[in-house]
N, C-alpha and C positions, 0 to 999 in steps of 0.2 A: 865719622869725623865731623865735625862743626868747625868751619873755618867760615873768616870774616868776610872774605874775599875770593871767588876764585872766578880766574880769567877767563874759564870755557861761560860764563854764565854772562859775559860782552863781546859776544864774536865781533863786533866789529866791521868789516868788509870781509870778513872769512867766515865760512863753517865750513868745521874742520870734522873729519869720525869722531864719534862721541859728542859732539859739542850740540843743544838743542838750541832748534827756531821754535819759537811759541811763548804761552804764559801757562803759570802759576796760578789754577782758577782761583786758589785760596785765597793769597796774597795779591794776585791782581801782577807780580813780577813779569816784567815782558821781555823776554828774547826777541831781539830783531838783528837785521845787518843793516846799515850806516854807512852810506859811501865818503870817501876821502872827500877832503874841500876843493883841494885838486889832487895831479898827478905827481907834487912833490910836497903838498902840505896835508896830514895824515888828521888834521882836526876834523869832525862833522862834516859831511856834505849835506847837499839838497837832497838824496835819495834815500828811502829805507824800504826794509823789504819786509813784511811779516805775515802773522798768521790773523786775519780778523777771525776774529770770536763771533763775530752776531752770524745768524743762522747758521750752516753747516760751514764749519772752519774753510778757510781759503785761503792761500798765500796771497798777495797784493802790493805792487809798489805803488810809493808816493813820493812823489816831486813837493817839496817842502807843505807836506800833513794835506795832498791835492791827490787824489788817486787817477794812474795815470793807465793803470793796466790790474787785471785780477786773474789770476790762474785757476784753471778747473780742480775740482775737489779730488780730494783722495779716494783714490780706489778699490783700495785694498792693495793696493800694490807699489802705486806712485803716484805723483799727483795726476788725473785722467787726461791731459793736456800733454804728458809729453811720453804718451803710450807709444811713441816712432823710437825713439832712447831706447836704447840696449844697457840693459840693468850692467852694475858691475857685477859680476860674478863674487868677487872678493869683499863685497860689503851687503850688508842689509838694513834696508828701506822698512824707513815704520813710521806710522803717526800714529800718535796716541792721544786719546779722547777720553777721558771720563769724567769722572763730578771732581778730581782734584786736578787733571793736568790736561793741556793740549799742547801737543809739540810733535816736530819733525825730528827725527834723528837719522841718522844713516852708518 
């Protein structure tokens, strides 16, 4: 299906099953999460969460485009930082890496 627009492709302050963090190597398209401006106004915050690309992909938050924290790389199984987390049983954890895409799904 070719549609113009689809929602899972702006998570927003959520990722939901199915829905990917990462980019598009082709296109350069970047899945990230986006905190709220506040707690009752839903525009942009100061925060985003995503996957950087240079060296071995890593998730990473930023306080307005300032990196404030980086999370351990993927393991094969989750990202290796939060190897104390008891997997869900009911979902499966993947990142996917090759010459056309990198992203998180679960």
């Amino acid at each position: 299906d070719n549609y113009l627009w689809q929602s899972s492709d702006y998570p927003s302050d959520s990722l939901l099953s199915g829905m990917k963090l990462g980019r598009d190597l082709i296109t350069g398209f970047d899945r990230f999460l986006t905190s709220w401006k506040s707690s009752n106004d839903p525009s942009p915050g100061s925060y985003t969460y995503r996957i950087d690309p240079c060296g071995y992909p890593q998730p990473v938050l930023y306080k307005d485009s300032v990196e404030i924290s980086r999370d351990d790389p993927w393991n094969g199984f989750w990202f290796s930082g939060y190897s104390i987390i008891d997997p869900d049983p009911t979902s499966e954890y993947q990142f996917v890496f090759n010459s056309t895409d990198m992203y998180y799904v679960y």
